[in-house]
LUMZATI-234257 format. One record per residue: x, y, z of N, C-alpha, C, O in turn; residue in three letters; residue number from 1. Coordinates in steps of 0.2 Angstrom, whole numbers, plus 2048, in hexadecimal, padded with zeros to 3 digits. Layout:
N
n_x:X	n_y:Y	n_z:Z	ca_x:X	ca_y:Y	ca_z:Z	c_x:X	c_y:Y	c_z:Z	o_x:X	o_y:Y	o_z:Z	residuo:ALA	num:NUM
...
This chain:
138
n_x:804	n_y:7FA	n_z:800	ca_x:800	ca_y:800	ca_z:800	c_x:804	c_y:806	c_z:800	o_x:808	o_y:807	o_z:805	residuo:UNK	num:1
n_x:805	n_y:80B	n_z:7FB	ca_x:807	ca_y:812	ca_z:7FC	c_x:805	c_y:815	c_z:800	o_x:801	o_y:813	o_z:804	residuo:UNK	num:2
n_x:80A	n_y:81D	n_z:801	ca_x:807	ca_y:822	ca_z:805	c_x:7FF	c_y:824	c_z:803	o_x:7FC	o_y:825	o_z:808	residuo:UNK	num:3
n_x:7FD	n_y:824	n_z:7FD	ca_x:7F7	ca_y:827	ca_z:7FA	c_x:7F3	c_y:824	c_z:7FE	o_x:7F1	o_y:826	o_z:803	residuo:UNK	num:4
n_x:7F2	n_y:81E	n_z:7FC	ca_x:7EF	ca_y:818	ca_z:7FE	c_x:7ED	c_y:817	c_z:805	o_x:7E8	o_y:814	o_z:807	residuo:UNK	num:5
n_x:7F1	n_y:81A	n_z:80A	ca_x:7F1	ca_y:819	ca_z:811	c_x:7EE	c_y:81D	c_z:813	o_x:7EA	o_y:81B	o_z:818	residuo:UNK	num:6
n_x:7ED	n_y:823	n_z:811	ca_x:7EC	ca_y:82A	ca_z:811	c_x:7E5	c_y:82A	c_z:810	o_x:7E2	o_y:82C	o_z:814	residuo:UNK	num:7
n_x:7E3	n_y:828	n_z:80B	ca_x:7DB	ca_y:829	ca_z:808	c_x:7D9	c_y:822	c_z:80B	o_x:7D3	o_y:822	o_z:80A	residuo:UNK	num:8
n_x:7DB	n_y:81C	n_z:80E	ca_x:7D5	ca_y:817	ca_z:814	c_x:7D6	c_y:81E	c_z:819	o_x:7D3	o_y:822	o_z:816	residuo:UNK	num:9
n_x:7D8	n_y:81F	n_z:81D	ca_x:7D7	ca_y:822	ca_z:825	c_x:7D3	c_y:827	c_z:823	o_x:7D3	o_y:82C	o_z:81F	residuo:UNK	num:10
n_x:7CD	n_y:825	n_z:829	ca_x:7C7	ca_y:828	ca_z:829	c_x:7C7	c_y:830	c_z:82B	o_x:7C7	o_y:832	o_z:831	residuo:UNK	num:11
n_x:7C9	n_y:835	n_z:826	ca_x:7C9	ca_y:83C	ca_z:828	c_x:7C3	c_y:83E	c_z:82C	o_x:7C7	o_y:843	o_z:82F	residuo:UNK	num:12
n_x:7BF	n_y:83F	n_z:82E	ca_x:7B9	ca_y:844	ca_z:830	c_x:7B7	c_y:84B	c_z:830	o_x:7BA	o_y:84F	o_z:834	residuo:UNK	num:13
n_x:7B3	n_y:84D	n_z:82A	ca_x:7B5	ca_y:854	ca_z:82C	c_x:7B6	c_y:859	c_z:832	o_x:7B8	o_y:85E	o_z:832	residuo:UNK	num:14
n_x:7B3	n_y:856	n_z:837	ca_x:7B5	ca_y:856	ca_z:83F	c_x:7BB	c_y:857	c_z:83E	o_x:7BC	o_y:85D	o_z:83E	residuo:UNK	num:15
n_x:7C0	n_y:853	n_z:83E	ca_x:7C7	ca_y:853	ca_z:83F	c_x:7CB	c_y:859	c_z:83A	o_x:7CF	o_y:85E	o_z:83D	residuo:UNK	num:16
n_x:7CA	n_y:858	n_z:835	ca_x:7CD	ca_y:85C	ca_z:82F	c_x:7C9	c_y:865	c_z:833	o_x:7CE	o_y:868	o_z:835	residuo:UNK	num:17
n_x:7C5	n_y:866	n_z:833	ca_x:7C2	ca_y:86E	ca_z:839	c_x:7C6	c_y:86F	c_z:83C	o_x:7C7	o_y:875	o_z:83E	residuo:UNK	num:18
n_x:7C9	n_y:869	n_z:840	ca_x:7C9	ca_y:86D	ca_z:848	c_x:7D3	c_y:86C	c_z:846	o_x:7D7	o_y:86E	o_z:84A	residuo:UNK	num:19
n_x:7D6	n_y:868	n_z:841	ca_x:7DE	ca_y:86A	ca_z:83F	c_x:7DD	c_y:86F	c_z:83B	o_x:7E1	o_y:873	o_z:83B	residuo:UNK	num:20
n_x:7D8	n_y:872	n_z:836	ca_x:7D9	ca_y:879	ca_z:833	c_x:7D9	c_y:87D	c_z:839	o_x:7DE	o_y:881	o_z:83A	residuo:UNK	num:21
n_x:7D5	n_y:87E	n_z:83D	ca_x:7D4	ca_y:883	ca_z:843	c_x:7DA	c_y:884	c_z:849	o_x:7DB	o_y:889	o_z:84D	residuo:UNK	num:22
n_x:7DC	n_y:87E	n_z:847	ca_x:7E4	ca_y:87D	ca_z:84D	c_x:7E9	c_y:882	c_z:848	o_x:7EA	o_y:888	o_z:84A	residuo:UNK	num:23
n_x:7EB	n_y:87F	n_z:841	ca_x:7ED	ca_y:883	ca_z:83E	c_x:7EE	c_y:88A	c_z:83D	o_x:7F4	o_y:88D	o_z:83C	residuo:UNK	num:24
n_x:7E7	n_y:88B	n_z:83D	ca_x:7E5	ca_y:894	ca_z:83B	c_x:7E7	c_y:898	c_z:843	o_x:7E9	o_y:89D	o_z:844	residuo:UNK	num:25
n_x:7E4	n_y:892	n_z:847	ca_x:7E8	ca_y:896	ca_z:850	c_x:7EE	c_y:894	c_z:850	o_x:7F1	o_y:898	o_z:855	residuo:UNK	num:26
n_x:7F1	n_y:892	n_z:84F	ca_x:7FA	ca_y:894	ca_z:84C	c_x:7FE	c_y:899	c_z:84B	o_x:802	o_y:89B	o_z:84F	residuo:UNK	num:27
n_x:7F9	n_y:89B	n_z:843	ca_x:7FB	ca_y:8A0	ca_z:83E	c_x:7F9	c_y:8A7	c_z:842	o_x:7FB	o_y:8AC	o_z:840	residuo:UNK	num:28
n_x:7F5	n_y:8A5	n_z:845	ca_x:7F0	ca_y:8AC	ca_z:849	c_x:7F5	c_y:8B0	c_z:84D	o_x:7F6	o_y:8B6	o_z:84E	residuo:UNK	num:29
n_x:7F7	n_y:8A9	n_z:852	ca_x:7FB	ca_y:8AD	ca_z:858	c_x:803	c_y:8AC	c_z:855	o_x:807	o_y:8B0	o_z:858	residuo:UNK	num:30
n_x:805	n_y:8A9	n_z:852	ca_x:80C	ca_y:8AD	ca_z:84E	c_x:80C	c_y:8B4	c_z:84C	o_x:810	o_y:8B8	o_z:84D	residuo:UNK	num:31
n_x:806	n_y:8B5	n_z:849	ca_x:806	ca_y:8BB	ca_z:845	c_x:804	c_y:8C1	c_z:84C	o_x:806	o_y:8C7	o_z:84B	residuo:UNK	num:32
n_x:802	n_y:8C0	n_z:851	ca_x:803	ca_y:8C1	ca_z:857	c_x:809	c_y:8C3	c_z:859	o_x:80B	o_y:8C9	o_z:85B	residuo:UNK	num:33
n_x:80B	n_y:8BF	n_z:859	ca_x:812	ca_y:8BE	ca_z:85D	c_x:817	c_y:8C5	c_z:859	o_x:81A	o_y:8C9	o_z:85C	residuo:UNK	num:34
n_x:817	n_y:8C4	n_z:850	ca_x:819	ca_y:8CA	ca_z:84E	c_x:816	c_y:8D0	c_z:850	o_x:81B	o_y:8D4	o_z:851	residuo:UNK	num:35
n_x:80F	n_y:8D1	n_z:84F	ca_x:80C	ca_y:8D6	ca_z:851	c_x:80E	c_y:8DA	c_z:857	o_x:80F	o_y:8E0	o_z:856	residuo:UNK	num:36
n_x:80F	n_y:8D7	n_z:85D	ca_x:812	ca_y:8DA	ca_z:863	c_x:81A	c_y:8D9	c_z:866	o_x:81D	o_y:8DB	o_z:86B	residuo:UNK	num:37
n_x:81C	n_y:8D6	n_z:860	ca_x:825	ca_y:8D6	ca_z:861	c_x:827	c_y:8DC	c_z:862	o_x:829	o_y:8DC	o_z:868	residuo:UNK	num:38
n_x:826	n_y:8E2	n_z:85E	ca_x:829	ca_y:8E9	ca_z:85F	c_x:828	c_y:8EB	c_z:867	o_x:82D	o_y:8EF	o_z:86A	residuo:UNK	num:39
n_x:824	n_y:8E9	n_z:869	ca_x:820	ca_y:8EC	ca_z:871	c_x:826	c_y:8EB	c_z:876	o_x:82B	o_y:8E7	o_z:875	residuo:UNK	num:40
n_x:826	n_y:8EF	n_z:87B	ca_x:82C	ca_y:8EE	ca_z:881	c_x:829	c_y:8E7	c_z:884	o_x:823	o_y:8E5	o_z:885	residuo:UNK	num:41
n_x:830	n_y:8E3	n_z:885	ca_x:830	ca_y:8DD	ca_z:88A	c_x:831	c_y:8D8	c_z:882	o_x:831	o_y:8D9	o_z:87C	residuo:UNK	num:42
n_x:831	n_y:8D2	n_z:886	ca_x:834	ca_y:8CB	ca_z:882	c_x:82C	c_y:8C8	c_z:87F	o_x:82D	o_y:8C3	o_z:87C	residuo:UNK	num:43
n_x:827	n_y:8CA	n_z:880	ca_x:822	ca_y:8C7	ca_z:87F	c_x:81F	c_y:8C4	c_z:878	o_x:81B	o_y:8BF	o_z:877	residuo:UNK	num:44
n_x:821	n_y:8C8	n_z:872	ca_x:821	ca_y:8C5	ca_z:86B	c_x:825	c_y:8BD	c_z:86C	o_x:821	o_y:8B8	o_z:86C	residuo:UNK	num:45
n_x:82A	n_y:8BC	n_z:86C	ca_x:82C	ca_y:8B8	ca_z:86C	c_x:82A	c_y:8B0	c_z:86F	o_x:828	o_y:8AB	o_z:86B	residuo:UNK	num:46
n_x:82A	n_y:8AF	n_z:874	ca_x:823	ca_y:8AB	ca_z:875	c_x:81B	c_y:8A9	c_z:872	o_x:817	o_y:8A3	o_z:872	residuo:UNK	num:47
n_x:81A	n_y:8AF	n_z:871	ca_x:814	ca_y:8B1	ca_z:86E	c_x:816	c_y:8AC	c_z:868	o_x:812	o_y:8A8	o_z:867	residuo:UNK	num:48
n_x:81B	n_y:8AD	n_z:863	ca_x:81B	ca_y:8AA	ca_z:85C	c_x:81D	c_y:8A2	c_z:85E	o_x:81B	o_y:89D	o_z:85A	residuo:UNK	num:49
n_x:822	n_y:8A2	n_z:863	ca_x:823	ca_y:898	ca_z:863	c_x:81D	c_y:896	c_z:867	o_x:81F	o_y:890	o_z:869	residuo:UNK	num:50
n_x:819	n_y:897	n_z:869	ca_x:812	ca_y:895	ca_z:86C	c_x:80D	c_y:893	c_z:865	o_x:80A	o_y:88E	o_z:865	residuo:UNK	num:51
n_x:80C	n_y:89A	n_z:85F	ca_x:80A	ca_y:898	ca_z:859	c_x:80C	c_y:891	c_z:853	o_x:808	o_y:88E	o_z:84F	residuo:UNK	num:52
n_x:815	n_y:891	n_z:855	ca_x:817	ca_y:88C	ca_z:851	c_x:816	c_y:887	c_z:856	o_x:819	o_y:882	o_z:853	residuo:UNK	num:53
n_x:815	n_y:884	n_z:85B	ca_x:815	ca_y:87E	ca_z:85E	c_x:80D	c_y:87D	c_z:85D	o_x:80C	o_y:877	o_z:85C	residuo:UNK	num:54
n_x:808	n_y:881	n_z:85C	ca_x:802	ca_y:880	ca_z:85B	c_x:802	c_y:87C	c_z:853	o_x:800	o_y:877	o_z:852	residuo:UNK	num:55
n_x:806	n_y:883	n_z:84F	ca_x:807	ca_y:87F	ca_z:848	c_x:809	c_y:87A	c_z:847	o_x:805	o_y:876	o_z:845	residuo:UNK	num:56
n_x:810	n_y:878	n_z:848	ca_x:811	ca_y:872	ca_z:848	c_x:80F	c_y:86C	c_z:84A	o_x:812	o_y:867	o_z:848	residuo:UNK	num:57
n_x:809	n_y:86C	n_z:850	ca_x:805	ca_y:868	ca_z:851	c_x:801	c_y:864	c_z:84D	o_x:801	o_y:85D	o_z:84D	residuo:UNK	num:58
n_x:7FE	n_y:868	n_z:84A	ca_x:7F9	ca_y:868	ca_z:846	c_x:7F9	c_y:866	c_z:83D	o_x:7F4	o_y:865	o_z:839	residuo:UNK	num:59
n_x:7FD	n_y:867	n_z:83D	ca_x:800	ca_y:867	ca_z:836	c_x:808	c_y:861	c_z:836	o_x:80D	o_y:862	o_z:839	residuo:UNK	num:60
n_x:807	n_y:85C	n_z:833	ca_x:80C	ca_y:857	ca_z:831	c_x:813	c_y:85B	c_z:82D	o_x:819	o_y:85A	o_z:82E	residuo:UNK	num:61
n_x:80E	n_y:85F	n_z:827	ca_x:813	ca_y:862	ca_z:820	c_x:818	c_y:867	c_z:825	o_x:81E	o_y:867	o_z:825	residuo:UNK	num:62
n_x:812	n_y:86C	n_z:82A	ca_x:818	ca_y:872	ca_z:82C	c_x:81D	c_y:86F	c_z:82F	o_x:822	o_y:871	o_z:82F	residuo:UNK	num:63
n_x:81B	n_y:867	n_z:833	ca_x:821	ca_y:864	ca_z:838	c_x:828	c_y:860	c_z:831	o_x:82D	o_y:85E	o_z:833	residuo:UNK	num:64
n_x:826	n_y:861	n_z:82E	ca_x:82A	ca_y:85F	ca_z:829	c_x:82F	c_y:863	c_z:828	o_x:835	o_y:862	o_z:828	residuo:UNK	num:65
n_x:82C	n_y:869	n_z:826	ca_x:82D	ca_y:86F	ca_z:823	c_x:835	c_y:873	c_z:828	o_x:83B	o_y:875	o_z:827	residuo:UNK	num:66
n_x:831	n_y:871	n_z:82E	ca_x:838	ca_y:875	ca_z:835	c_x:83B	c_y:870	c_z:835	o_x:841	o_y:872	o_z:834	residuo:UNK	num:67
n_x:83A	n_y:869	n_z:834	ca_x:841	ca_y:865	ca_z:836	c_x:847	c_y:867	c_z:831	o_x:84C	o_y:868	o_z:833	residuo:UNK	num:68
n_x:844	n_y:868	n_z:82A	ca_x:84A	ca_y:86A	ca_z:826	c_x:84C	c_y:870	c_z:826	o_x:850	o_y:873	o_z:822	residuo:UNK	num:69
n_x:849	n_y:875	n_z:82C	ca_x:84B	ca_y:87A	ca_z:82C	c_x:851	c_y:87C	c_z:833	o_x:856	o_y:880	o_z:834	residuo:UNK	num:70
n_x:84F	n_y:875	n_z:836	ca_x:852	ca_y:875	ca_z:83C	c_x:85B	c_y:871	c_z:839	o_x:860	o_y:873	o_z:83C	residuo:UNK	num:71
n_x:859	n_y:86E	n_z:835	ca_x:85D	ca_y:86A	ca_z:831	c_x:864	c_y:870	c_z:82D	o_x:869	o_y:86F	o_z:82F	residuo:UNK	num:72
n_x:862	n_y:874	n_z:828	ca_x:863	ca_y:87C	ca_z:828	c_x:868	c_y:87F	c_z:82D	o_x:86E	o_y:880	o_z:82D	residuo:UNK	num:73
n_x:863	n_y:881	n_z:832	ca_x:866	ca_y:883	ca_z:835	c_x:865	c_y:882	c_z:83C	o_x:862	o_y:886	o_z:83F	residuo:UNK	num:74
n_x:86A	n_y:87C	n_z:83E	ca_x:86A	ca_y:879	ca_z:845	c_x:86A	c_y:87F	c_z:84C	o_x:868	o_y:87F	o_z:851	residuo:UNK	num:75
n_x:86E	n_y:885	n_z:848	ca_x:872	ca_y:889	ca_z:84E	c_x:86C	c_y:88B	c_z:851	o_x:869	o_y:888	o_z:856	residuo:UNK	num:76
n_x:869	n_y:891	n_z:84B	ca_x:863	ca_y:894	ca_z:84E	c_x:85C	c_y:890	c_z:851	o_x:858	o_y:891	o_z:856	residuo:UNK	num:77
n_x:85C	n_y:88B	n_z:84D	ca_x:853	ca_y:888	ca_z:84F	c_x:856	c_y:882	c_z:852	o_x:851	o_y:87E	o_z:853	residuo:UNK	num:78
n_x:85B	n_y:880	n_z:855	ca_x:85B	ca_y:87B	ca_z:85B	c_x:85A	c_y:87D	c_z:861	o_x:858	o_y:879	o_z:865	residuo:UNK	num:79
n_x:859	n_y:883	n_z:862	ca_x:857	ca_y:883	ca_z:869	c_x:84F	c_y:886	c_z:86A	o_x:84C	o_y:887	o_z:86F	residuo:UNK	num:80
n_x:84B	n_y:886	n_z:863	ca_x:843	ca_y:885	ca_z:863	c_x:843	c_y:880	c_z:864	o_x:83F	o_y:87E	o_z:868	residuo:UNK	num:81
n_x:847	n_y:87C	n_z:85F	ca_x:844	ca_y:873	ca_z:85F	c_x:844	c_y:871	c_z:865	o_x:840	o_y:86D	o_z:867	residuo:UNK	num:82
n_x:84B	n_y:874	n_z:86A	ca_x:84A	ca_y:871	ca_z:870	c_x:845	c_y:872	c_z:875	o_x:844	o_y:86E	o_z:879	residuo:UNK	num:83
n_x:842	n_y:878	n_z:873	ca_x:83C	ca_y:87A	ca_z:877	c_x:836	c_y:875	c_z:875	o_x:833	o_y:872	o_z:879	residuo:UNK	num:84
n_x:836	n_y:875	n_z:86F	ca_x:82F	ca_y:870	ca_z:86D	c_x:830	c_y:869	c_z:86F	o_x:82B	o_y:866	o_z:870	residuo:UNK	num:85
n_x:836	n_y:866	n_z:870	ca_x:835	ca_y:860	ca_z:872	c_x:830	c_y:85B	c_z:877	o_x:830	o_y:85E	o_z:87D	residuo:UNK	num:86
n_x:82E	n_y:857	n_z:878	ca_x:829	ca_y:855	ca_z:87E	c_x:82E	c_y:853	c_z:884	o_x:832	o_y:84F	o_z:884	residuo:UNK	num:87
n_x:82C	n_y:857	n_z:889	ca_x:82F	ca_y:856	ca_z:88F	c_x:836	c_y:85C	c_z:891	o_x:83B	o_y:85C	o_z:895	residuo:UNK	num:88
n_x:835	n_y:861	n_z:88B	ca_x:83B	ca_y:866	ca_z:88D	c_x:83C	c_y:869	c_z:894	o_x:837	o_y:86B	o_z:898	residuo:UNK	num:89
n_x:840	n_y:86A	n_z:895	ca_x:841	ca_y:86F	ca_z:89C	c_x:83F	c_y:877	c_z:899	o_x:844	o_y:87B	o_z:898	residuo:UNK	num:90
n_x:83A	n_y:878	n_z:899	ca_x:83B	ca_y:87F	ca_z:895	c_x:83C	c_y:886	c_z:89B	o_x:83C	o_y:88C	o_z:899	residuo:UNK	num:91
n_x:83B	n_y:885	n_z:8A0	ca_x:83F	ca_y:88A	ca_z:8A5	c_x:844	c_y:889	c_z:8A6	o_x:847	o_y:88D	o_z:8AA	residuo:UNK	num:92
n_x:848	n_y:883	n_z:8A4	ca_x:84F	ca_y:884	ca_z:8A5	c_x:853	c_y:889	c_z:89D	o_x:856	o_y:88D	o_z:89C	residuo:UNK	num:93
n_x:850	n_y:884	n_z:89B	ca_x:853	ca_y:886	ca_z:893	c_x:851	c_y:890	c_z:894	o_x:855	o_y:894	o_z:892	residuo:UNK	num:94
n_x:84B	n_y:892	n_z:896	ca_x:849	ca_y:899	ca_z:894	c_x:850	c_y:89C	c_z:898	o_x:854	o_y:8A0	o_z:895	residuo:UNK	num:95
n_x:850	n_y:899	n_z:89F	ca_x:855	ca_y:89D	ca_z:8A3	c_x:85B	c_y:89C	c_z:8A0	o_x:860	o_y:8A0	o_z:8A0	residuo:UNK	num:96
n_x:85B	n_y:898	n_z:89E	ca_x:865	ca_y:898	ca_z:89C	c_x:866	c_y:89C	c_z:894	o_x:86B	o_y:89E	o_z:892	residuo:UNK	num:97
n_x:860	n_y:89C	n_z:892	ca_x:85F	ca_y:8A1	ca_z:88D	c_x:860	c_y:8A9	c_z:88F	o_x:865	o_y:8AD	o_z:88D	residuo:UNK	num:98
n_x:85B	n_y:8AB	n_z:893	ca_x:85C	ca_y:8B1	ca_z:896	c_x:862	c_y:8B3	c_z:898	o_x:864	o_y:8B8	o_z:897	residuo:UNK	num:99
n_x:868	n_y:8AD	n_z:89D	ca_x:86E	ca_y:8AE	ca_z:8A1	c_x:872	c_y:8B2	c_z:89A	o_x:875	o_y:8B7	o_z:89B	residuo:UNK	num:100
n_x:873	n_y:8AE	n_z:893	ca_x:876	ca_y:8AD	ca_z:890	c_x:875	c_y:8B6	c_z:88B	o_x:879	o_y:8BA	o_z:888	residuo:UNK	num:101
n_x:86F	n_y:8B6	n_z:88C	ca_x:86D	ca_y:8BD	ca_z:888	c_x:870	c_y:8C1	c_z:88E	o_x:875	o_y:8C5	o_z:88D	residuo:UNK	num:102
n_x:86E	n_y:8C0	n_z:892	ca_x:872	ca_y:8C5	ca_z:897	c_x:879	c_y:8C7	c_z:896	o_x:87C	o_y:8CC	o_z:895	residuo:UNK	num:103
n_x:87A	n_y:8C1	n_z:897	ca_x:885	ca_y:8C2	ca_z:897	c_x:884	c_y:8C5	c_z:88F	o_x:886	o_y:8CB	o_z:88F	residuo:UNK	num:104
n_x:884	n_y:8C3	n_z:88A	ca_x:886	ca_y:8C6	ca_z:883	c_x:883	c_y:8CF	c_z:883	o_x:887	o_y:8D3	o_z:881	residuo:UNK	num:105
n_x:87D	n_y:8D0	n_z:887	ca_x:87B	ca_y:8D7	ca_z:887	c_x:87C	c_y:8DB	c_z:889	o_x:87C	o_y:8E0	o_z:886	residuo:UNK	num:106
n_x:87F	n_y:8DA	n_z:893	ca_x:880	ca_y:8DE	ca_z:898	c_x:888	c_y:8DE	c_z:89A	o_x:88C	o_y:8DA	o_z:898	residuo:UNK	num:107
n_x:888	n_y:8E3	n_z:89E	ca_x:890	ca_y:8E3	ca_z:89F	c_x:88E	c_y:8DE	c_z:8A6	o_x:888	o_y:8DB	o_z:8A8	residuo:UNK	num:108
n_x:895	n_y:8DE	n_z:8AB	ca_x:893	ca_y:8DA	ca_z:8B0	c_x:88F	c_y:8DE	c_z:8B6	o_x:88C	o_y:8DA	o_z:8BA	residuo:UNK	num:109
n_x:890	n_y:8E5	n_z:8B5	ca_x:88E	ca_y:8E8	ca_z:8BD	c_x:884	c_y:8E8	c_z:8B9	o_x:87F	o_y:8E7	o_z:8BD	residuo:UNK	num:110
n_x:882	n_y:8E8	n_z:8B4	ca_x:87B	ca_y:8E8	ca_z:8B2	c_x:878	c_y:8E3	c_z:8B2	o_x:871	o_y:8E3	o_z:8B3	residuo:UNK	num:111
n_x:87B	n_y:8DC	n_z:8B2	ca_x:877	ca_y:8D6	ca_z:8B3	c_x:873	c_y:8D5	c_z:8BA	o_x:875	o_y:8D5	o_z:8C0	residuo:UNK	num:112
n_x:86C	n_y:8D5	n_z:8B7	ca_x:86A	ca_y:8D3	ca_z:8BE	c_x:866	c_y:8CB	c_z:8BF	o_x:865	o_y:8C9	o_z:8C5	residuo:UNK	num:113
n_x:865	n_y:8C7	n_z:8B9	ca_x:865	ca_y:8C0	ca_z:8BB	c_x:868	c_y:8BD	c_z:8BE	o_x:867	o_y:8B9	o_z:8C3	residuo:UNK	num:114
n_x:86F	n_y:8BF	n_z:8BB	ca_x:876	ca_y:8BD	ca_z:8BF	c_x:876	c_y:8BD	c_z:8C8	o_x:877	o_y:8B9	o_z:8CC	residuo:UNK	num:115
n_x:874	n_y:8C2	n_z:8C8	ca_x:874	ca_y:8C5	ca_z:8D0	c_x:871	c_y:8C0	c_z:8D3	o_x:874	o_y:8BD	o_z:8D8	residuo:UNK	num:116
n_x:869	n_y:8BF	n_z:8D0	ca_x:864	ca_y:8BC	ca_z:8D1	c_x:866	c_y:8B5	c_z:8D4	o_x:865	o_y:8B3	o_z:8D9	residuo:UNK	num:117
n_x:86A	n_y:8B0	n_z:8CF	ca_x:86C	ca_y:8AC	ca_z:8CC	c_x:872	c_y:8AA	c_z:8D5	o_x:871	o_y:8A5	o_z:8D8	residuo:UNK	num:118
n_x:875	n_y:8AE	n_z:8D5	ca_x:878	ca_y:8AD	ca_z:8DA	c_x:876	c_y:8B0	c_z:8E2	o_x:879	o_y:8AF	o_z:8E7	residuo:UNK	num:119
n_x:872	n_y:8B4	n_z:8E1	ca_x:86F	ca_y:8B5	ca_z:8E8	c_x:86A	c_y:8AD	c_z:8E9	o_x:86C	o_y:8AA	o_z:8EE	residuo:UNK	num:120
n_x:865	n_y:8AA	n_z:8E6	ca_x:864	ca_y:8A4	ca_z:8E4	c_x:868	c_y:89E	c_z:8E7	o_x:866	o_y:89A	o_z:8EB	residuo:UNK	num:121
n_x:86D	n_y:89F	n_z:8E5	ca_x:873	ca_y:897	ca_z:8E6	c_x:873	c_y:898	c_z:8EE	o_x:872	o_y:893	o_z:8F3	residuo:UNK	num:122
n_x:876	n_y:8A1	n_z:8EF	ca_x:876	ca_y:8A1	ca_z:8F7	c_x:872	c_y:8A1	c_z:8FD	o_x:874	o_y:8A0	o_z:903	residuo:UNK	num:123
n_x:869	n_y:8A1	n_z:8F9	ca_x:864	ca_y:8A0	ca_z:8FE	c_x:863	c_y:899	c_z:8FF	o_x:862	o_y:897	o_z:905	residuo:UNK	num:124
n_x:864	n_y:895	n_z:8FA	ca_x:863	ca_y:890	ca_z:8FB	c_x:86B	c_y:88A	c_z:8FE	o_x:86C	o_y:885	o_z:901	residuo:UNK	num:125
n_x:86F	n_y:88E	n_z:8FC	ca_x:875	ca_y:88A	ca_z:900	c_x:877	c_y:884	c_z:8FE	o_x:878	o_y:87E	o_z:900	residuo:UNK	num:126
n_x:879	n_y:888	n_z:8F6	ca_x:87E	ca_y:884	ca_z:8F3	c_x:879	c_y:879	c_z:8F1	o_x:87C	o_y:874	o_z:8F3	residuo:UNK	num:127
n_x:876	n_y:878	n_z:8F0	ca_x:872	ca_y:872	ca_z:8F3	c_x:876	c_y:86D	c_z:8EE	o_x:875	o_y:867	o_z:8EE	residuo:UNK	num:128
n_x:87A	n_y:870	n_z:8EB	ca_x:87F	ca_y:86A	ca_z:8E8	c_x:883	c_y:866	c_z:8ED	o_x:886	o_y:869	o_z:8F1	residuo:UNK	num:129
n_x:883	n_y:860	n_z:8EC	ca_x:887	ca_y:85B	ca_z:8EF	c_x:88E	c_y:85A	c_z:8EE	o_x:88F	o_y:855	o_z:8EA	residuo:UNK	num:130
n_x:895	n_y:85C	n_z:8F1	ca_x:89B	ca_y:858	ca_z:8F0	c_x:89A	c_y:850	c_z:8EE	o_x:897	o_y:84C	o_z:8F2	residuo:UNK	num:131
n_x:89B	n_y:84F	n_z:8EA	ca_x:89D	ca_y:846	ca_z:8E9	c_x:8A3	c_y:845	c_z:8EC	o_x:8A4	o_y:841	o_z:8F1	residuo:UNK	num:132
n_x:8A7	n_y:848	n_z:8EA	ca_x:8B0	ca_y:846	ca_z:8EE	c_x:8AE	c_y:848	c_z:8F5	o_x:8AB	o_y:843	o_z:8F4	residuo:UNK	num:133
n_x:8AD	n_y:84A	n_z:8FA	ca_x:8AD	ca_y:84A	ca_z:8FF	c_x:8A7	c_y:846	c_z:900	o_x:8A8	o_y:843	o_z:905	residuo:UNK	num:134
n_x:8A1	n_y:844	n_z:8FE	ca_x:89D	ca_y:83D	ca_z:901	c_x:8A3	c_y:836	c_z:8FF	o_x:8A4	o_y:831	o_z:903	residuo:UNK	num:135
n_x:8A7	n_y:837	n_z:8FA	ca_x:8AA	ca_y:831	ca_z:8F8	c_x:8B0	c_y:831	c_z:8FD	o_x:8B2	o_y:82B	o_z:8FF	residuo:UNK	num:136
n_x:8B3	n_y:837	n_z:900	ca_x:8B9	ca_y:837	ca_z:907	c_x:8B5	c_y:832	c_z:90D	o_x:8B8	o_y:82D	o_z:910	residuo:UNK	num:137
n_x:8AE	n_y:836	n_z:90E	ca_x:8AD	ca_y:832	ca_z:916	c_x:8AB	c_y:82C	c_z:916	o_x:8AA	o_y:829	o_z:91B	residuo:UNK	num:138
């Protein structure tokens, strides 16, 4: 049996075929969103549009096609969306090590202030990392 062939037994419904045009189009809606208020003060565009492509690509097989050879392309840049879209991402870590990193490239050191954050953090909580070599001495 071909692809055609497989494609045309499975029972589409136009029930189904509605409600993936409709994922689709809420996709395309809140991407063009996400452009729309990019300009605006704060990081808010930006989410706004990988919230639309995670919808996209849900919903749509061709578009998931479409990224892979795009991530394929260009590994540097869209590796680290694809790593957000994965199932089971850490995506508040990935965000924060993101942020750390735009930090250090943008600010001098006395301007950082995740940084600050970052280690007033380590010192409330009191270091909770473990020596291995000194469990492994006693």
């Amino acid at each position: 049996m071909n692809r055609v062939d497989s494609v045309l037994t499975r029972a589409a419904t136009p029930m189904t075929i509605l409600l993936k045009v409709l994922m689709m189009l809420a996709g395309v809606v809140t991407m063009v969103l996400g452009v729309i208020i990019t300009p605006l003060p704060g990081p808010f565009g930006v989410p706004v549009i990988i919230l639309g492509l995670v919808i996209l690509l849900r919903s749509s097989t061709w578009m998931k096609r479409q990224f892979v050879k795009q991530v394929k392309k260009h590994p540097h840049s869209l590796g680290k969306v694809r790593a957000l879209l994965r199932p089971g991402a850490k995506i508040l870590a990935l965000v924060w090590l993101n942020m750390l990193r735009c930090e250090r490239r943008l600010l001098s050191r006395r301007q950082r202030i995740l940084y600050r954050f970052r280690n007033w953090l380590r010192g409330l909580l009191g270091h909770r990392r473990h020596n291995t070599d000194a469990l492994a001495q006693a």
